[in-house]
N, C-alpha and C positions, 0 to 999 in steps of 0.2 A: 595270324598264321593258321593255317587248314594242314591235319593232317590225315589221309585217307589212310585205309587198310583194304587189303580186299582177301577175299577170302575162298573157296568153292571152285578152286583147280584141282584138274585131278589126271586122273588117264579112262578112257571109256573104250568103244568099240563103234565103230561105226555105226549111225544110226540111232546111237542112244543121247541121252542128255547130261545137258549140267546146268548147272545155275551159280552162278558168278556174284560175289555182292562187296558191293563197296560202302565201306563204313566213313563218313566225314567225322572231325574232331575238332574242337577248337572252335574259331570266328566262322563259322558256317554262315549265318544269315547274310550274307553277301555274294555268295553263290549264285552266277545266275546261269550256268551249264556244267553238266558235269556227263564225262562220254567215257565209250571205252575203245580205246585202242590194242593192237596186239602186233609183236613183232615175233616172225619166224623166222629163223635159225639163217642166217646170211641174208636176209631181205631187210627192207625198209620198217620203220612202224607205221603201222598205214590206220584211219580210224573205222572202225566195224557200227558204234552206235554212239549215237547223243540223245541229251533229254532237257530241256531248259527247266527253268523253276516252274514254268508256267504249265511243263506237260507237254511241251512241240517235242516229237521224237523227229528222228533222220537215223537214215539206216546205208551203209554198203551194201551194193546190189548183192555181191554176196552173200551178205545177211537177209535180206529182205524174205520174210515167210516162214524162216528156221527160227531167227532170234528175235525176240523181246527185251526191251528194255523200259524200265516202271520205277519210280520215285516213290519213296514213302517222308515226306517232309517231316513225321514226325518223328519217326526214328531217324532222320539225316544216312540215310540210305538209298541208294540206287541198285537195282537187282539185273543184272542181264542174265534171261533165260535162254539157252542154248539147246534146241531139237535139233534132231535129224541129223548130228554132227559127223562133216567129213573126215578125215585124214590132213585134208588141206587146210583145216580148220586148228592145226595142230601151230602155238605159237605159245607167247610168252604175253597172258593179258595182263595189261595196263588201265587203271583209274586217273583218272585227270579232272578238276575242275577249272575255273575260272570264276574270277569275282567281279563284282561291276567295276574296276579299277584296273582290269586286264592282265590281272596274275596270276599263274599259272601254276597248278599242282597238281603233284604226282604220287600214286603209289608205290610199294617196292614192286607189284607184279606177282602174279599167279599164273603156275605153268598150268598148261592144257593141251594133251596128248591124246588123242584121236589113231587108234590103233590097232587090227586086229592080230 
């Protein structure tokens, strides 16, 4: 069993930043993606970034240019760095991995609030 936390939501102002981090626990070493999705307030959860064990990122166009996403394998950590953040940007992020057995986990979720 894998249990994630994630941690670095918060409320900003247009334009400013956050950085987002999700902590793994547990049978980690069988992880072989771990992304981050975010759902806003009557919409879908749709996924903003992924990262494999191996360091492939994949990004929503949306994201693409603002956000980073970066793996520290030894601390079982994945960091999503947020610039330049909109309004639209404002959702409810989620941590997720996957293991090579195609199970699926989740964090509780960190609000992020984009607002002037």
């Amino acid at each position: 069993h894998v249990q994630l936390v994630e941690s670095g939501g918060g409320l900003v102002q247009p334009g400013e930043s956050l950085r987002l981090s999700c902590a793994g626990f547990g049978r980690t070493f069988g992880i072989v993606v771990v992304a981050w999705y975010r759902q806003a307030l009557g919409k879908q959860r749709e996924l903003v970034a992924a990262i494999s064990k191996f360091g492939n990122t994949n990004y929503t166009d949306s994201a693409k240019g603002r956000f980073t996403i970066s793996l520290n394998n030894a601390k079982d950590t994945v960091v999503l760095q947020m610039n330049s953040l909109k309004p639209e940007d404002t959702a409810v992020y989620y941590c997720n991995s996957a293991d090579h057995e195609g199970r699926n986990y989740w964090g509780q979720g960190t609000q992020v609030t984009v607002s002037s």
